[in-house]
ZADO-1210 file (C-alpha; in nm, 4 decimals, padded with zeros to 6 digits):
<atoms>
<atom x="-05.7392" y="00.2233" z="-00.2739" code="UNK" pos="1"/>
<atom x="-05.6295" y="00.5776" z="-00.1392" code="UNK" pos="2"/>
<atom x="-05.6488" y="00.8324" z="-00.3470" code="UNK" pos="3"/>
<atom x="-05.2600" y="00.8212" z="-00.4055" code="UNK" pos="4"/>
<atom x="-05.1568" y="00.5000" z="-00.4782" code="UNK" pos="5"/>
<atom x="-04.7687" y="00.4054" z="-00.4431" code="UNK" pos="6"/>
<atom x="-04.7463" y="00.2314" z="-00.7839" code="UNK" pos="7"/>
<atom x="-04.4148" y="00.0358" z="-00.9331" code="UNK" pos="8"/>
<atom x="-04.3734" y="-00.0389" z="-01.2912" code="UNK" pos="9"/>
<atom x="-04.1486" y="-00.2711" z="-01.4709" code="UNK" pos="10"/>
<atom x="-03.9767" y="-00.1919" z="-01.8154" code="UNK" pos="11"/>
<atom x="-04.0977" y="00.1501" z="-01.8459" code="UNK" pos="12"/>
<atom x="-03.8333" y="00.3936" z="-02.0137" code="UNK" pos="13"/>
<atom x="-04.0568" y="00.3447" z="-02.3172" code="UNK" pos="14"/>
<atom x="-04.4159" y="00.2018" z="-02.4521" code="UNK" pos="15"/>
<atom x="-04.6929" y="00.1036" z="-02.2980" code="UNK" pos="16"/>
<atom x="-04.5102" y="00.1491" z="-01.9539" code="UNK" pos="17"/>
<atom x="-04.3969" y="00.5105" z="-02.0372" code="UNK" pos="18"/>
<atom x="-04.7430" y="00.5652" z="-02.1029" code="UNK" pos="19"/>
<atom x="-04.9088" y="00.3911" z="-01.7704" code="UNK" pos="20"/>
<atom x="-04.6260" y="00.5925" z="-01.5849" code="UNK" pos="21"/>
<atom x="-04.7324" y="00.8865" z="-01.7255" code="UNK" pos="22"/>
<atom x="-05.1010" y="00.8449" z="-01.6651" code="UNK" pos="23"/>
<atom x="-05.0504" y="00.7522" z="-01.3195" code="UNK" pos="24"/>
<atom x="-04.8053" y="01.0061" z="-01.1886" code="UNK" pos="25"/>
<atom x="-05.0851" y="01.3175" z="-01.4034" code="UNK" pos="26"/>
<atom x="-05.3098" y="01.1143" z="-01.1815" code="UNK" pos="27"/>
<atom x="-05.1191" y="01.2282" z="-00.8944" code="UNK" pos="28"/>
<atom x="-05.0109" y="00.8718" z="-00.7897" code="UNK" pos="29"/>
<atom x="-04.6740" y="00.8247" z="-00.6228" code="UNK" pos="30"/>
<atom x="-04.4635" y="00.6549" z="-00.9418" code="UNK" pos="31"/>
<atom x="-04.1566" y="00.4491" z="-00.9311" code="UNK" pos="32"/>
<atom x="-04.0550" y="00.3531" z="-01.2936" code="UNK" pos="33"/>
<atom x="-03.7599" y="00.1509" z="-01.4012" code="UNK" pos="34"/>
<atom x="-03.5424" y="00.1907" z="-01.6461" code="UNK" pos="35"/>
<atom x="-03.2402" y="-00.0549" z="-01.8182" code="UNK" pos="36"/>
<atom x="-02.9946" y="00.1808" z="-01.7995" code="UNK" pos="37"/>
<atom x="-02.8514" y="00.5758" z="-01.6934" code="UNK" pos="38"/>
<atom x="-02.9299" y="00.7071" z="-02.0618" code="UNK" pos="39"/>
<atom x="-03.2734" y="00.5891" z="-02.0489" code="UNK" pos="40"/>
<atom x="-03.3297" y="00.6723" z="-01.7026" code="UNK" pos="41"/>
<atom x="-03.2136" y="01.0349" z="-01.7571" code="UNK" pos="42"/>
<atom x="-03.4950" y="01.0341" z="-02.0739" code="UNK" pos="43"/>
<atom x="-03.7346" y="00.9036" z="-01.8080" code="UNK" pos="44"/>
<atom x="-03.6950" y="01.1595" z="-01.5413" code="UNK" pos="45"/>
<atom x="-03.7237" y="01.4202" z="-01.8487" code="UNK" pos="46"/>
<atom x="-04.0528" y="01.2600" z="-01.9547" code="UNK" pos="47"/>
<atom x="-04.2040" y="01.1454" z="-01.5991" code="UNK" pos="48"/>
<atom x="-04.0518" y="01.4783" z="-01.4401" code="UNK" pos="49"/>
<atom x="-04.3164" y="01.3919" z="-01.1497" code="UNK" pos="50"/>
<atom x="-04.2198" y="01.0039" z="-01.1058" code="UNK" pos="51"/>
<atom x="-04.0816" y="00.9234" z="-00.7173" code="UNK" pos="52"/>
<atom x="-03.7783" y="00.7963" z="-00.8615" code="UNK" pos="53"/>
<atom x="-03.6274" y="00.5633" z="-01.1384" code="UNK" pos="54"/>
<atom x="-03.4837" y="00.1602" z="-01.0696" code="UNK" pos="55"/>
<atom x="-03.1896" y="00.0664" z="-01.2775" code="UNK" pos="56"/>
<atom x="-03.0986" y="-00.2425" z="-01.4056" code="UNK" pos="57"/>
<atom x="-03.1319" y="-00.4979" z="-01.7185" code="UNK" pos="58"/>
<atom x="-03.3311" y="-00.7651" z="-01.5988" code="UNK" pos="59"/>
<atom x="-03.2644" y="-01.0463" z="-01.8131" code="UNK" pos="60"/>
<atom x="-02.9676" y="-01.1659" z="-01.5201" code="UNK" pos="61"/>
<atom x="-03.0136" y="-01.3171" z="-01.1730" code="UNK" pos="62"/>
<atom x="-02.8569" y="-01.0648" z="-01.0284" code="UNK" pos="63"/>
<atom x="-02.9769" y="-00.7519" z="-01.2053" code="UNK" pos="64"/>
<atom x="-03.3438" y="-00.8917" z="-01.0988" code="UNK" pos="65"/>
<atom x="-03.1988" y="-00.8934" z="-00.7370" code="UNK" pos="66"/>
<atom x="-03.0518" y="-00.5647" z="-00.7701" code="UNK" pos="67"/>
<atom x="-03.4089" y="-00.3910" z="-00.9452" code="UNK" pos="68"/>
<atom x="-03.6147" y="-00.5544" z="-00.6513" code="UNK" pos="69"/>
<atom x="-03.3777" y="-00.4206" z="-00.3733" code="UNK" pos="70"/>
<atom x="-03.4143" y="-00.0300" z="-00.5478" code="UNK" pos="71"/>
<atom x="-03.7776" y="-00.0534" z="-00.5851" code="UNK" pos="72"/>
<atom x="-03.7732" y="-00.1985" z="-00.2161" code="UNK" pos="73"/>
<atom x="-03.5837" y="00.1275" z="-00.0695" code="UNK" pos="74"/>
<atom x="-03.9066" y="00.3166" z="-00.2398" code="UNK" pos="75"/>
<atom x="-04.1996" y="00.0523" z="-00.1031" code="UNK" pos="76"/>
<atom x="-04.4070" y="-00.0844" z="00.0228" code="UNK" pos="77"/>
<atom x="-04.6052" y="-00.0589" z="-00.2982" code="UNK" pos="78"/>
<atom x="-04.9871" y="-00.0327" z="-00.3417" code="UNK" pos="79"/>
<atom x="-04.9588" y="-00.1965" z="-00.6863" code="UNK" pos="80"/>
<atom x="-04.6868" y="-00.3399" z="-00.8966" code="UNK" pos="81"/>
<atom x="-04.7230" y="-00.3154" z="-01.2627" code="UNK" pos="82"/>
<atom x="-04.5129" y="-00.6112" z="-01.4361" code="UNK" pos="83"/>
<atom x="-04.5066" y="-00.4704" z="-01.7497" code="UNK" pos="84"/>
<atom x="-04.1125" y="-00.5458" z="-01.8817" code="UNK" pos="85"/>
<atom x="-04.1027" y="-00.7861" z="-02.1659" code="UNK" pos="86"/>
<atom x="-03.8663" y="-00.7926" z="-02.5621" code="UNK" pos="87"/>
<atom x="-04.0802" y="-00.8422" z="-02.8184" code="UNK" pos="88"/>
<atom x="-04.2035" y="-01.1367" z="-03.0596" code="UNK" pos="89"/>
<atom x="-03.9601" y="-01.0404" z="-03.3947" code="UNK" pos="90"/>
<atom x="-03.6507" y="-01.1604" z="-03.1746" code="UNK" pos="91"/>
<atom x="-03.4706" y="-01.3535" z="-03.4985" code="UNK" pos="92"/>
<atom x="-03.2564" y="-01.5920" z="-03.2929" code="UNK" pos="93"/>
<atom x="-03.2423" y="-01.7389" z="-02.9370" code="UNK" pos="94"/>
<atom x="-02.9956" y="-01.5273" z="-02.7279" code="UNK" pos="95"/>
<atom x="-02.8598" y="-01.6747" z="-02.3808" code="UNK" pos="96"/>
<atom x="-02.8336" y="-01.4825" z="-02.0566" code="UNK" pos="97"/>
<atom x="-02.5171" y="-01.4947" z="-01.8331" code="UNK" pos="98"/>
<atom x="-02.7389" y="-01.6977" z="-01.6278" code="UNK" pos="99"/>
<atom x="-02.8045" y="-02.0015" z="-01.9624" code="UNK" pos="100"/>
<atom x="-03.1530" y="-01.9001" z="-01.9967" code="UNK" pos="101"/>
<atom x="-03.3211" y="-01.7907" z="-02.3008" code="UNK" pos="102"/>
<atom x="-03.3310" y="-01.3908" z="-02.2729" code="UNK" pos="103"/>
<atom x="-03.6964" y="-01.3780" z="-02.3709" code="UNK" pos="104"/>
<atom x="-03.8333" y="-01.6488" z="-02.1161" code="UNK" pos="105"/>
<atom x="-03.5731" y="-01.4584" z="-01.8895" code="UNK" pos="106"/>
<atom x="-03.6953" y="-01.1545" z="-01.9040" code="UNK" pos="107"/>
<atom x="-04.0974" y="-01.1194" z="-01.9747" code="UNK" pos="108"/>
<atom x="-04.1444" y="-01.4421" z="-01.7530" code="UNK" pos="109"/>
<atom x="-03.8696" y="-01.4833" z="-01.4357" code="UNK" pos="110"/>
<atom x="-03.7779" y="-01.1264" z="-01.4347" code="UNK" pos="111"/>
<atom x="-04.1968" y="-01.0837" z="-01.3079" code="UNK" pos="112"/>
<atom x="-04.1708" y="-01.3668" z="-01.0925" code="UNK" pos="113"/>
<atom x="-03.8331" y="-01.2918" z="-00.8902" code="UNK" pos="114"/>
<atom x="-03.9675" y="-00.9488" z="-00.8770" code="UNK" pos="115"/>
<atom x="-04.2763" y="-01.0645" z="-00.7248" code="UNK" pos="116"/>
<atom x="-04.1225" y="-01.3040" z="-00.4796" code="UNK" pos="117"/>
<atom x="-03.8482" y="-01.0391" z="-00.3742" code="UNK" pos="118"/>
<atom x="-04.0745" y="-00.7968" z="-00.2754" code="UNK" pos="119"/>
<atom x="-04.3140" y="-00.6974" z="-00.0166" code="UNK" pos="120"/>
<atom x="-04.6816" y="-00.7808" z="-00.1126" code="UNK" pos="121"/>
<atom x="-04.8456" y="-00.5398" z="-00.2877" code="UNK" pos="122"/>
<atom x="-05.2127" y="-00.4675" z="-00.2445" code="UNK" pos="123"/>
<atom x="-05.2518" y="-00.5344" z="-00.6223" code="UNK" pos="124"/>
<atom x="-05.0381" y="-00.7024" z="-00.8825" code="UNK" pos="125"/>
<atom x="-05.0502" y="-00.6922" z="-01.2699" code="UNK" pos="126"/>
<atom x="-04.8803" y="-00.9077" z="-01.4922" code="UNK" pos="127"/>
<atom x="-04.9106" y="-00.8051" z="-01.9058" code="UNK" pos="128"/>
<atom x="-04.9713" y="-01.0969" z="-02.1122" code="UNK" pos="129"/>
<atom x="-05.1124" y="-01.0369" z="-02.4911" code="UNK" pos="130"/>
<atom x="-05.3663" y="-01.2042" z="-02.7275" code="UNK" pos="131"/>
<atom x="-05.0823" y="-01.4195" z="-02.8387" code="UNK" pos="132"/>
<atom x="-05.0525" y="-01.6471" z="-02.5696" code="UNK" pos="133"/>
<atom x="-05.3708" y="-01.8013" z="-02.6808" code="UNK" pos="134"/>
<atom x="-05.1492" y="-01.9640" z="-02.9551" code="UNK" pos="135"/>
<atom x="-04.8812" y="-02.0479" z="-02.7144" code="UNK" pos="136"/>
<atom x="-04.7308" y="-02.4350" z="-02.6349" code="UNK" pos="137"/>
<atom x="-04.8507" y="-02.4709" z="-02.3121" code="UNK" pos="138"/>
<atom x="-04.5957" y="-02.8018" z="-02.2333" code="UNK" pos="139"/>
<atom x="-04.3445" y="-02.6414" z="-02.0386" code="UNK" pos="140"/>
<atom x="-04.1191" y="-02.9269" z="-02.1398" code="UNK" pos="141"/>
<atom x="-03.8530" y="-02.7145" z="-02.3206" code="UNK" pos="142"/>
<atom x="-03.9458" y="-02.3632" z="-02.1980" code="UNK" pos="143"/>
<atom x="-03.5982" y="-02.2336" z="-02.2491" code="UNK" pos="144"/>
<atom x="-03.5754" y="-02.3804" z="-02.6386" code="UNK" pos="145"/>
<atom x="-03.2614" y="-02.5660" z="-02.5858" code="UNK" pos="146"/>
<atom x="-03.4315" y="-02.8642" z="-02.7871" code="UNK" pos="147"/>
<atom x="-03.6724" y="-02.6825" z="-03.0325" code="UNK" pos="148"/>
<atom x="-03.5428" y="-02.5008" z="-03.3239" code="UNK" pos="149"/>
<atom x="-03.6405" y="-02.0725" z="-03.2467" code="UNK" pos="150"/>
<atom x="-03.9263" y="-01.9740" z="-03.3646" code="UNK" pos="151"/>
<atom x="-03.9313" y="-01.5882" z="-03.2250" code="UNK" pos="152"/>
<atom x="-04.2712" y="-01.5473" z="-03.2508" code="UNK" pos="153"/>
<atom x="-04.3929" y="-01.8850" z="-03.0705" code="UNK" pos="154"/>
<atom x="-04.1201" y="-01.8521" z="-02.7976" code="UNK" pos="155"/>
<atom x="-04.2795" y="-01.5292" z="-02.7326" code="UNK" pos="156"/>
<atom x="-04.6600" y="-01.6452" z="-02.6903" code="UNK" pos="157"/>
<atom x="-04.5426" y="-01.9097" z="-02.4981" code="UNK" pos="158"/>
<atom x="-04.3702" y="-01.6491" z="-02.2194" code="UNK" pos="159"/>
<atom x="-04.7321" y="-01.4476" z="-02.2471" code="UNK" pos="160"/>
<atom x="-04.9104" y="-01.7688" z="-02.1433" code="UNK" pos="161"/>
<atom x="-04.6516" y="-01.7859" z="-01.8345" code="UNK" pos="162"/>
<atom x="-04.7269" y="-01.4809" z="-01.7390" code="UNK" pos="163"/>
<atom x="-05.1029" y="-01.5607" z="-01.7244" code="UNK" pos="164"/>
<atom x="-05.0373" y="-01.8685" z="-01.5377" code="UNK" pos="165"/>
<atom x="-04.8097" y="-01.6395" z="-01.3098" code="UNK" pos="166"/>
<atom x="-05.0536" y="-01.3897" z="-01.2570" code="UNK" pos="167"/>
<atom x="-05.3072" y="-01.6848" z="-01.1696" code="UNK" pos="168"/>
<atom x="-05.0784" y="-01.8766" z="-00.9572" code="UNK" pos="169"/>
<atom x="-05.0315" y="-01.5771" z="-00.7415" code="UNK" pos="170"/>
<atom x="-05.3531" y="-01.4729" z="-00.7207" code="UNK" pos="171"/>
<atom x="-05.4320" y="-01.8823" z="-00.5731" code="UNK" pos="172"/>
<atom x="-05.1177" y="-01.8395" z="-00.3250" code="UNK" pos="173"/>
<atom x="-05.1894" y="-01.5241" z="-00.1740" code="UNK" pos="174"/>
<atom x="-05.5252" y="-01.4547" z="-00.1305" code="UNK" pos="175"/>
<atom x="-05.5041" y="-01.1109" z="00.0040" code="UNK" pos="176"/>
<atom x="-05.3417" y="-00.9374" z="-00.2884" code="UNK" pos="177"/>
<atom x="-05.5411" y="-00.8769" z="-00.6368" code="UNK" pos="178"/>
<atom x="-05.3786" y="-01.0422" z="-00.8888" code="UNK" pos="179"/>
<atom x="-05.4897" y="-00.9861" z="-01.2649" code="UNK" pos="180"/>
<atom x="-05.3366" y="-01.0435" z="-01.6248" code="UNK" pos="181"/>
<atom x="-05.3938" y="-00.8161" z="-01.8958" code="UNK" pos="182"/>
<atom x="-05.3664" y="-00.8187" z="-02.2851" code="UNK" pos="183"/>
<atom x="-05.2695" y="-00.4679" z="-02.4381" code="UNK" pos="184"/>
<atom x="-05.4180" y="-00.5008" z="-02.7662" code="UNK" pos="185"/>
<atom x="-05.1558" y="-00.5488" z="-03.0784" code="UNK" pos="186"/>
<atom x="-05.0511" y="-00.1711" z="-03.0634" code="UNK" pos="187"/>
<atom x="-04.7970" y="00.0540" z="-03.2817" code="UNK" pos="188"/>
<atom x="-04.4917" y="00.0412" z="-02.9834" code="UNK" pos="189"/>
<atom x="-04.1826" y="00.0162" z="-03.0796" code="UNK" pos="190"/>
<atom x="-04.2501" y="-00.3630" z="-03.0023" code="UNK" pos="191"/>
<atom x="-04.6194" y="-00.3857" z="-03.1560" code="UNK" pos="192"/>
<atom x="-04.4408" y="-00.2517" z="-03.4712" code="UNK" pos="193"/>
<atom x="-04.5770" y="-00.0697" z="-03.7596" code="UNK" pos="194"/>
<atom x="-04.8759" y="-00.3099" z="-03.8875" code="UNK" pos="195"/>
<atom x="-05.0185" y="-00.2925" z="-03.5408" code="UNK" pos="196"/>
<atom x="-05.4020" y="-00.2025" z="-03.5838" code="UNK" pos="197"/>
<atom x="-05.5768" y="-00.2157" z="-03.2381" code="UNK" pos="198"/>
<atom x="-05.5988" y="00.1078" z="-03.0177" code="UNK" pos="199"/>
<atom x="-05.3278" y="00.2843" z="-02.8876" code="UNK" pos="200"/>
<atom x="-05.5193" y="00.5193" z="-02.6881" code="UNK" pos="201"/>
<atom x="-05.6420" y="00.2196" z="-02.5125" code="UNK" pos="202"/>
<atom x="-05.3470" y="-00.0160" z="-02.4689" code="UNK" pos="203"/>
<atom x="-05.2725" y="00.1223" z="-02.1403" code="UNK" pos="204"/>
<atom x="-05.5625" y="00.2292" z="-01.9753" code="UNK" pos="205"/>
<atom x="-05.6302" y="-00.1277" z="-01.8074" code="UNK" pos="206"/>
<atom x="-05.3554" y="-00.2032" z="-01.6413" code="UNK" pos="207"/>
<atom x="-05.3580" y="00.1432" z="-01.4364" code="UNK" pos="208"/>
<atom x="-05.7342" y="00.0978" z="-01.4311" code="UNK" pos="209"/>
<atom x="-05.6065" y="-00.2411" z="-01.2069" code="UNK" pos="210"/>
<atom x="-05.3599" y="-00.0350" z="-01.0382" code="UNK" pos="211"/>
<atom x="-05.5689" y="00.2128" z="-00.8429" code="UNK" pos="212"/>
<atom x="-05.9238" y="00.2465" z="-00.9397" code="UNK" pos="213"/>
<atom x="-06.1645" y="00.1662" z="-00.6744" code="UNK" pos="214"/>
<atom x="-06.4489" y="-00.0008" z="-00.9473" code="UNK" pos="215"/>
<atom x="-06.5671" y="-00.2989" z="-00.8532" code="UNK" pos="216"/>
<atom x="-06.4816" y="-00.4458" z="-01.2014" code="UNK" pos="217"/>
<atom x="-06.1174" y="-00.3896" z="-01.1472" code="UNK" pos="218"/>
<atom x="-06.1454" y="-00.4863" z="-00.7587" code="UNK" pos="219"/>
<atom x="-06.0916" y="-00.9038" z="-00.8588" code="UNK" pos="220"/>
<atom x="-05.8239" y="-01.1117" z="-00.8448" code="UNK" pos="221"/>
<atom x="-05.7596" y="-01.4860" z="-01.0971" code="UNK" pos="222"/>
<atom x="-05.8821" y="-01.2385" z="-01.3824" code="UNK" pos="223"/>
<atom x="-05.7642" y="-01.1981" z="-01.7629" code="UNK" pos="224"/>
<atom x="-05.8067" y="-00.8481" z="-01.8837" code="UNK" pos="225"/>
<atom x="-05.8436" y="-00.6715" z="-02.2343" code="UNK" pos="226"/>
<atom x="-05.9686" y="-00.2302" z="-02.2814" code="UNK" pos="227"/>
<atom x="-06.1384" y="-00.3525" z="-01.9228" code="UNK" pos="228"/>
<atom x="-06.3379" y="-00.6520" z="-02.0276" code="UNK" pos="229"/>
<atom x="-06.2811" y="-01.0157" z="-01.9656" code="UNK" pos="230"/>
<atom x="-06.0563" y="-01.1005" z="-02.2665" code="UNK" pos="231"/>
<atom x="-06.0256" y="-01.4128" z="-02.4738" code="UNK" pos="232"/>
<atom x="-05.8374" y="-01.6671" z="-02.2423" code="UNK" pos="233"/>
<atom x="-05.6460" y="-02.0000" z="-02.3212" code="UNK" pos="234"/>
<atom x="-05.8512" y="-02.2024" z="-02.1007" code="UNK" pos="235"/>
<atom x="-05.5170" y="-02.3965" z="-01.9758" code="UNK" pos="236"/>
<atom x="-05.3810" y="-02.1090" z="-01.7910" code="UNK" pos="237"/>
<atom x="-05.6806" y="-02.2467" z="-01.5539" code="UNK" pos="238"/>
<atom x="-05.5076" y="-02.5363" z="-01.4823" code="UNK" pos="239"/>
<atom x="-05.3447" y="-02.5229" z="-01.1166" code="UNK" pos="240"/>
<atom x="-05.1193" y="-02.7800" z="-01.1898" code="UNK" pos="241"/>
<atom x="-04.9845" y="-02.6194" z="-01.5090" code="UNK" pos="242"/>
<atom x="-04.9192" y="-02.3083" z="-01.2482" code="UNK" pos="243"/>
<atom x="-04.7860" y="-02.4810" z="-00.9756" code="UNK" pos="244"/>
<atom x="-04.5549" y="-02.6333" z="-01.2248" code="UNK" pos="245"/>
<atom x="-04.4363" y="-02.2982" z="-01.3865" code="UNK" pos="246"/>
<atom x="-04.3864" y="-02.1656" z="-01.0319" code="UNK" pos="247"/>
<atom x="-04.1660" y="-02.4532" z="-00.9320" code="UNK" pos="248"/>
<atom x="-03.9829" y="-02.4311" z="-01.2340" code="UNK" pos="249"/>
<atom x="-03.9058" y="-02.0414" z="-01.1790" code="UNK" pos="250"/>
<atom x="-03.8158" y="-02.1470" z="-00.8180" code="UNK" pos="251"/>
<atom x="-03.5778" y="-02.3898" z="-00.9596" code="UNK" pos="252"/>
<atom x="-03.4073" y="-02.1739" z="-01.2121" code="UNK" pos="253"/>
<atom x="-03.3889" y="-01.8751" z="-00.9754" code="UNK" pos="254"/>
<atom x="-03.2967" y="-02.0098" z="-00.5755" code="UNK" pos="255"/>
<atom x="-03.5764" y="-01.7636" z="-00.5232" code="UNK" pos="256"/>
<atom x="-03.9642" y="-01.8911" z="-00.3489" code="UNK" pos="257"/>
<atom x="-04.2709" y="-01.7424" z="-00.3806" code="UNK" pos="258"/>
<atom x="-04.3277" y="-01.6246" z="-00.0263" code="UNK" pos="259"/>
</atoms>
């Protein structure tokens, strides 16, 4: 990749996308970031004062996914896309979109996807999954837990094992970009929480590493990544039914196709 990369990345006002924003743009990488709203924005610009620009929007609606892709559009073509937005595993009760979807499938899993779908291919894609998924339901039967009674932490491994089998659908459809998952580590964010006991100073070093570096190790595509090793992978999420299904399903749910 050229030494400056044009890099987008989702759900990063705070966290582990704060921090890959940060690294990037010291890097000297061209950085679009995306916040949910103006106040958080206005942090943003204040702690990424050499980001490209900021994307608004919440993306846990149809139409706020729509609008995010069509700012970060205005800014690309993009050399990477970092799919890094996601709400966190303590949720204590299902909470429905405008849209009838569970926010937490809605926004770590279709937000990526739309995103994805809506916007010129990248060079290089990166979806962030986590260790949990490898405790996820992998049935798809009642994804948005309209049936099952909420259980915040399972509904949440469950979206991090979509967004492996994203990541690996992708990188099957479209053969020219480099498509990779990564899992962060269980980290001290304000989503990790306070008992969090893996490496913060690592958490985001992978998925930039994916980004832009010109390795060999990071130039792959179909791979599952933890501190830049081959991580511990659900072996389903090698299924291509299983993706194919999740991709139809997003399709359905959204009006939007994977190109």
């Amino acid at each position: 990749m050229s030494p400056m990369a044009q890099v987008f990345i989702t759900g990063s006002s705070q966290g582990l996308g704060l921090m890959t924003g940060q690294l990037l743009a010291e890097q000297g990488h061209s950085v679009v970031l995306h916040a949910r709203d103006q106040s958080r924005a206005k942090e943003l610009k204040a702690k990424v004062p050499r980001a490209t620009g900021v994307v608004l929007g919440d993306v846990s609606t149809l139409q706020a996914m729509r609008d995010v892709a069509d700012q970060a559009n205005e800014f690309g073509p993009f050399d990477a896309a970092i799919h890094n937005v996601g709400i966190g595993y303590r949720e204590p009760r299902r909470v429905e979109t405008a849209d009838g979807l569970s926010q937490l499938w809605a926004v770590n899993v279709l937000a990526p996807y739309v995103l994805t779908a809506l916007m010129p291919k990248p060079q290089r894609l990166v979806y962030l999954s986590s260790g949990m998924h490898l405790g996820a339901n992998a049935s798809l039967d009642d994804i948005q837990w309209s049936k099952r009674r909420w259980d915040g932490s399972q509904a949440y491994s469950d979206t991090k094992l979509h967004d492996v089998l994203l990541a690996f659908a992708v990188a099957r459809h479209w053969p020219d970009v480099l498509a990779n998952a990564v899992s962060p580590g269980w980290v001290k964010t304000r989503m990790g929480g306070p008992g969090a006991n893996d490496d913060l100073d690592q958490a985001h070093l992978t998925q930039a590493w994916l980004a832009v570096s010109d390795d060999k190790e990071a130039r792959v595509s179909g791979g599952f990544f933890y501190h830049k090793q081959p991580g511990r992978l659900n072996p389903v999420t090698k299924d291509p039914s299983l993706q194919d299904r999740l991709i139809e399903y997003c399709r359905r749910i959204s009006g939007v196709a994977l190109p």
